[in-house]
C-alpha positions as CSV (number, residue, x, y, z in Angstrom):
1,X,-32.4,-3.9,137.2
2,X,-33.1,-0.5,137.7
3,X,-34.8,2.9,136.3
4,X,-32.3,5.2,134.7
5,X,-33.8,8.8,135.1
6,X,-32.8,11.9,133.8
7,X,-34.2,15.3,134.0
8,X,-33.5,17.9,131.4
9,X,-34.1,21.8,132.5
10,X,-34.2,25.0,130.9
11,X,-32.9,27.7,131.8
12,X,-33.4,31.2,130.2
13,X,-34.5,29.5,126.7
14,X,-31.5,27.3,126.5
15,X,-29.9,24.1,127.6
16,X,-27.2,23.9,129.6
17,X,-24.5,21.2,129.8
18,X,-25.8,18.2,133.1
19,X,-24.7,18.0,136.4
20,X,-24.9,15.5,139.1
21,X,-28.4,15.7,140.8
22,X,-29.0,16.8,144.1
23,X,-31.7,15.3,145.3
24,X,-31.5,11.8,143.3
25,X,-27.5,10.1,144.3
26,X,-28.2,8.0,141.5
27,X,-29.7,10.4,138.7
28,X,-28.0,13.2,136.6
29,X,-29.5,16.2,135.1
30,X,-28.8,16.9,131.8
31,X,-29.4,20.3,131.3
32,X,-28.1,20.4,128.0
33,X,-29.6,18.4,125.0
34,X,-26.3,17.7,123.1
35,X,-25.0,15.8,126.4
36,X,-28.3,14.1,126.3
37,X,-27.9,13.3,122.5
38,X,-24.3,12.7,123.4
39,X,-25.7,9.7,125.8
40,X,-28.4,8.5,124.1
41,X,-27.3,8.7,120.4
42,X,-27.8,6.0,117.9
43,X,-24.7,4.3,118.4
44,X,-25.2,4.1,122.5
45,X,-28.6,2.7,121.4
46,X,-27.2,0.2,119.3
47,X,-24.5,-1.0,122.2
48,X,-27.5,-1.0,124.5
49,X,-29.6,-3.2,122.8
50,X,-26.3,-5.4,121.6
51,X,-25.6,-5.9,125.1
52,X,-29.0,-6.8,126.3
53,X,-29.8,-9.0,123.3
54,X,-26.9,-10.6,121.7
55,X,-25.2,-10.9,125.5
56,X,-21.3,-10.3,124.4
57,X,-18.6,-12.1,126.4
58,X,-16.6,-9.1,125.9
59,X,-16.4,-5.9,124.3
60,X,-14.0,-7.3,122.0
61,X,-16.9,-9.5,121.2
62,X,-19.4,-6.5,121.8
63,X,-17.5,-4.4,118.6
64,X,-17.5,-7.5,116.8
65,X,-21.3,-7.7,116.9
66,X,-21.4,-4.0,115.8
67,X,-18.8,-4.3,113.3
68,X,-17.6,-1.0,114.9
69,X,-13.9,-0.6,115.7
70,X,-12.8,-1.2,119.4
71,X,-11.6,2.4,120.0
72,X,-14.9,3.6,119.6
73,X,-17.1,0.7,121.5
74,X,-14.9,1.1,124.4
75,X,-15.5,4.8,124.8
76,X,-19.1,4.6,124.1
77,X,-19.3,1.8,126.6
78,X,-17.3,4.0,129.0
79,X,-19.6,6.6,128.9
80,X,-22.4,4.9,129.1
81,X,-20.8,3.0,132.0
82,X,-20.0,6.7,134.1
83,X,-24.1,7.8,133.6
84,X,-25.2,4.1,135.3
85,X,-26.6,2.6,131.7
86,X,-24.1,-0.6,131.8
87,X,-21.6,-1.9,133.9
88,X,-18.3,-3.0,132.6
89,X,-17.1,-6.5,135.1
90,X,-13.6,-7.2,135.0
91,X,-13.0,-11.1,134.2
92,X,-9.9,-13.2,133.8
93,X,-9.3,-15.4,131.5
94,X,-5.8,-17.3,131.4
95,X,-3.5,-14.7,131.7
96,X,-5.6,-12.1,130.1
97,X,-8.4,-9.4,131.9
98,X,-11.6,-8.8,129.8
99,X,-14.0,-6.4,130.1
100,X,-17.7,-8.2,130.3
101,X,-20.3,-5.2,129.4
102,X,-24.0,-6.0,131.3
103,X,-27.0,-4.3,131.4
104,X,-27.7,-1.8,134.7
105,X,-30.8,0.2,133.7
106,X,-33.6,-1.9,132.2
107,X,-35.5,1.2,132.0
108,X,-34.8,5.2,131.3
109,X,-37.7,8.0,132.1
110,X,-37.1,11.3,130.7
111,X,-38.2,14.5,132.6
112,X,-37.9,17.7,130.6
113,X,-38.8,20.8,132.5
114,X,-39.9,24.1,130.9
């Protein structure tokens, strides 16, 4: 497991929307708090803590558990997937593929620069 961190920086009294970091290959800035929100909302929470806890064999299975519709699991689980939170592993199963969603981060550190 790893540390998920992300910086947040003003600039001029607002936020602006993140950007890969420079110095970190592995870290973003987010520069802007609704892309941060946009991350870290509730529902992101919930599929992170789904994940790690209730251990979904799919994200069929993973939108089951949150009694969401798929749609919206697999885009949230996308997105959390592009920032390093999760990591969606491709399985087969007969002659089906499923998407397995696992836990990357096990912890996130927030910077916030003024």
């Amino acid at each position: 497991m790893t540390t998920r961190e992300i910086t947040i920086k003003e600039s001029k009294g607002t936020f602006f929307p993140f950007k890969k970091s420079k110095n970190n290959k592995d870290g973003y800035d987010f520069t802007d708090i609704a892309a941060l929100r946009q991350v870290l909302g509730n529902e992101k929470a919930k599929i992170l803590s789904v994940i790690k806890l209730g251990k979904p064999n799919s994200l069929y299975d993973l939108a089951k558990k949150l009694n969401r519709n798929f749609k919206s699991v697999y885009e949230d689980s996308k997105l959390l997937q592009r920032f390093g939170f999760i990591e969606l592993v491709e399985e087969k199963t007969k002659n089906r593929k499923r998407l397995v969603p696992k836990i990357v981060s096990d912890t996130i550190t927030i910077h916030i620069k003024i």
